[in-house]
C-alpha positions in Angstrom: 44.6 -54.0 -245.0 46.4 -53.4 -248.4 48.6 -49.8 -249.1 45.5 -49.7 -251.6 42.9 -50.4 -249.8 44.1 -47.7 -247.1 44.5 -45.3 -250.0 40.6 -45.7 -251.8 39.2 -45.1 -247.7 40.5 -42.1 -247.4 38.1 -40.8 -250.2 34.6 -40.6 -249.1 33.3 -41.1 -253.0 34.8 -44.1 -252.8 34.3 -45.2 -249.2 30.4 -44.4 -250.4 30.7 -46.4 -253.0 32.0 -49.6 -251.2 29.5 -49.1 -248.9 26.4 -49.0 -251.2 28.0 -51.9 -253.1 28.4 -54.0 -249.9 24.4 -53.1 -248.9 23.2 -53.9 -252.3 25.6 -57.1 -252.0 23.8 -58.2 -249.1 20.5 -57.9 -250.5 21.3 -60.2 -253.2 22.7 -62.7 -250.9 19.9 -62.4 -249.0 17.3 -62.8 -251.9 18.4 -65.2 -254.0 19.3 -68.0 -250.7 17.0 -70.3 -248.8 17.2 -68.9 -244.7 16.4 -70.8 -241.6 16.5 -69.2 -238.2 16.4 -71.1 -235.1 16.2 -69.3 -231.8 14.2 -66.7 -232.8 12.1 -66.8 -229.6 15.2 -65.2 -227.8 15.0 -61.6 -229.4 11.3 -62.2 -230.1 11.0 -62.2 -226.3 12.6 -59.1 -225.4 11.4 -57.2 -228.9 7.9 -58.4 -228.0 8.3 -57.0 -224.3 10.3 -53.8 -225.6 12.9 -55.0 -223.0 16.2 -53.8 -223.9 19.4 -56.3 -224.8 23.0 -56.0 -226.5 23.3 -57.8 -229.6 26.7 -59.7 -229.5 28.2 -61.7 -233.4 32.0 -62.3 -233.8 33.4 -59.6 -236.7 33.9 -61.9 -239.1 30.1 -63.0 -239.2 29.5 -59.2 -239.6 27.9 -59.3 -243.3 24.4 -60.8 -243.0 23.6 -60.0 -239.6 21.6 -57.0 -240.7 18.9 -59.7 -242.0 19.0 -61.0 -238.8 17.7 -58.3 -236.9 14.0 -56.9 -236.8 14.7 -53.5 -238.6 11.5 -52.1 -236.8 13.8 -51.7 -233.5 16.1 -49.1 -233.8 19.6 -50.2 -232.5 22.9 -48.9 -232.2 26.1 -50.6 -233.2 29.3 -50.0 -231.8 31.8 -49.1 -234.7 35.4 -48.7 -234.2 37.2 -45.3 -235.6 39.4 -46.9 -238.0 38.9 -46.1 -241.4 37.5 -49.6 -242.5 34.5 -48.8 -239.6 34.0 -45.9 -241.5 32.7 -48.1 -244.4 31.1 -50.4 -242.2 29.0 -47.6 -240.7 28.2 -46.7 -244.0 26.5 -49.7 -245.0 24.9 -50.5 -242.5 23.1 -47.6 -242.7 20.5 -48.7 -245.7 19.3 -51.0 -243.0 18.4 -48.6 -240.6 21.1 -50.2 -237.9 22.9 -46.8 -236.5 26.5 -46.9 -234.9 28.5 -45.2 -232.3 31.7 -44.8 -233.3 34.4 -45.5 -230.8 36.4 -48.4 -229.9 36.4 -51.7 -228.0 40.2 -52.6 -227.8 42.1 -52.4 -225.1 43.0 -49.0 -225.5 39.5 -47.6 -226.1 39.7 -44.8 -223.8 42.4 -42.9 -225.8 40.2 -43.7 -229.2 37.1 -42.9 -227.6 35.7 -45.9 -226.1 35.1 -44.4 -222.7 32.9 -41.7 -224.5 31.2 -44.6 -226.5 30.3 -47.1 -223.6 28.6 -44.0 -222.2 26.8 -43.5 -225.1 25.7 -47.4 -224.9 24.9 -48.0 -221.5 22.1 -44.8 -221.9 20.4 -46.4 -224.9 20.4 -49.6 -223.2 18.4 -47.5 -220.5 16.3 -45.7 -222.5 15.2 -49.3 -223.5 16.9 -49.2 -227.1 19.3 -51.8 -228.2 22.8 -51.9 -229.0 25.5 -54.2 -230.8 28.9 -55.2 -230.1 31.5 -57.4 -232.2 33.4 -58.1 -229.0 36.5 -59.1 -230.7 36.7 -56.1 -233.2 38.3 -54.1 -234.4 41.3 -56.2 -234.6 41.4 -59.3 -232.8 42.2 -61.6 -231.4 39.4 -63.5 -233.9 36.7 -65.1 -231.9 37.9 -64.1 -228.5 36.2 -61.4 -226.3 39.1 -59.0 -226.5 38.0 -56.1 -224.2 35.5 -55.8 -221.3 33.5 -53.0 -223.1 30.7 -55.2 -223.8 30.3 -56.9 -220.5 31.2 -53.5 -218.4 28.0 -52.1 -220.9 25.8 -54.9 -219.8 26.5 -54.9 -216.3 25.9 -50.7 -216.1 22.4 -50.9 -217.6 21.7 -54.5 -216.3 21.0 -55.8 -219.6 21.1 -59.5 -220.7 23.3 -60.1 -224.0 22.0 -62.4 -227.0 24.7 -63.6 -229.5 23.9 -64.5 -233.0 25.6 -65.7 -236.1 25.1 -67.0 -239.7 26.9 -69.6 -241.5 26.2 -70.3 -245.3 26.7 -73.8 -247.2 28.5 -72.0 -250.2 31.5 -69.2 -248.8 34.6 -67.6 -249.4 36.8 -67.6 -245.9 39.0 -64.6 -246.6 42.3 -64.6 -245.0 42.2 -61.7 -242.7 42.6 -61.8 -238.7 38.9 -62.2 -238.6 38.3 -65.1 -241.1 35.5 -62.8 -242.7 32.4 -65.1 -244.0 31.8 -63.7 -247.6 28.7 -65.9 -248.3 28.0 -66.6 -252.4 24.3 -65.7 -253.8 21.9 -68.8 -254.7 23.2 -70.4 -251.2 21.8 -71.9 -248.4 21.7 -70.2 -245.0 21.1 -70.1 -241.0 20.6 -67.7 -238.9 21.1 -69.2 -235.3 20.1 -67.2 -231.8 21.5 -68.2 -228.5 20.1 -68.0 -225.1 20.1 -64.7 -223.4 23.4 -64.5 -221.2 23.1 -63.0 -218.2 26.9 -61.4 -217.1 24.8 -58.3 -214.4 23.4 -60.5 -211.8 26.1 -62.3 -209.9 28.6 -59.1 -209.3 31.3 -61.7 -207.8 31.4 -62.9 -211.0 34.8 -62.0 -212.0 34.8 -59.7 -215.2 37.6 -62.5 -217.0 35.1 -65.2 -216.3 32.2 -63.7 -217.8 34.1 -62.9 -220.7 35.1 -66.5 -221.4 31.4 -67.5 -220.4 30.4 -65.0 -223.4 33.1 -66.4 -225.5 32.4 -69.9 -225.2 28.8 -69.3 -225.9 29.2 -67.5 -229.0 32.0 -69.7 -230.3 29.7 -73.0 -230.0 27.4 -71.2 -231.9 29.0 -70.6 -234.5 30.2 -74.2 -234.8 26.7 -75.3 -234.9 26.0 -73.0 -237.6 28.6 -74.0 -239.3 27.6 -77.8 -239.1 24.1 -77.5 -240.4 25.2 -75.7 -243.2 27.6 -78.8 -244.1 30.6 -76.4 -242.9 34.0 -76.8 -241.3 33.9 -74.8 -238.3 36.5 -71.8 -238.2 38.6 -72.3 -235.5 39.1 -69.4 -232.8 42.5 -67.8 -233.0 44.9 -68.5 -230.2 44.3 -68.2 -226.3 46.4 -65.0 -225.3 48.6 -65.6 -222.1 47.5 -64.5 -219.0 50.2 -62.4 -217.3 52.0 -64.3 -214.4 50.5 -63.0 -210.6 53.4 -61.2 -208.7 53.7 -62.4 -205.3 55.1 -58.3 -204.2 
């Protein structure tokens, strides 16, 4: 994020008027594009049932995902403290999509994120919903970075549906997420995936289901981006896995 950038988010005028900018932004994308969704059974089911799942998209898909979701079911997303979630939580809010505001990185329990999944996992029980960009809010892009969102799913035995959007006409901005930034009079998918289910099978090791999430939501994403005549964005690097100690 540019020295400026920083600077205009620390005032709330202006951080509110980003925010209504981005919401009206989104409308007009939205209006003015031809939308196909495919897999809408998936949420349909569970919306229909008023069963509760976690909504999972990669961070840089984040800007049309609010026109993926039925607005009528209240859902919370998870929203990291930095200043630029600030924003984000700000406009989502015209869509009626509320946030918790914590963290999912690695060090989320001194920024909250302990405090947060709690938060989660009792919406989840309650039979709400809630959202996770499992590689926010700072990478690495397109890989689940924490365990937040699986620990979440496993505590209220929730299932986990990802979704994405990819756009025939876009601007791939050069930030660690790749962030989508779709142009108006476009053409557009919304794809679903199958329910995952990471609660069942408790020998599951927490690193596998991750890359089980991962590889799920990354395959989706390349099929969205190939019906909409796209290049697929490529995922950024594995991270190393630290070497086992024999002591």
């Amino acid at each position: 994020m540019s020295g400026l950038v920083k600077r205009l988010l620390r005032s709330k005028g202006a951080v509110r008027f980003a925010a209504d900018t981005i919401a009206l932004y989104i409308r007009f994308v939205h209006a003015t594009s031809r939308w196909e969704v495919h897999g809408q059974q998936y949420p349909d089911s569970f919306w229909n049932a008023g069963k509760p799942f976690i909504l999972c998209f990669w961070h840089g898909r984040l800007l049309m995902i609010p026109k993926a979701w039925n607005l009528s079911r209240p859902i919370k997303m998870l929203i990291s403290q930095h200043r630029d979630g600030e924003l984000i939580a700000r406009a989502m809010d015209p869509f009626g999509i509320g946030t918790v505001r914590g963290s999912g990185s690695k060090k989320g329990k001194e920024k909250g994120g302990s405090a947060a999944l709690r938060v989660i996992v009792k919406i989840l029980k309650d039979n709400g919903y809630a959202g996770f960009t499992p590689d926010g809010p700072r990478g690495p892009r397109m890989r689940v970075a924490s365990p937040g969102v699986i620990a979440a799913a496993r505590l209220a035995k929730t299932p986990i549906l990802p979704v994405t959007y990819a756009v025939a006409r876009r601007k791939v901005i050069g930030s660690w997420d790749r962030f989508i930034l779709p142009w108006p009079f476009n053409r557009g998918v919304f794809l679903w995936g199958e329910p995952i289910d990471v609660h069942s099978n408790a020998d599951e090791p927490i690193e596998a289901a991750m890359l089980r999430l991962e590889a799920a939501m990354n395959e989706l994403c390349d099929r969205a981006d190939r019906l909409c005549g796209q290049e697929p964005i490529e995922p950024a690097a594995a991270q190393p896995q630290p070497a086992e100690s024999n002591v």
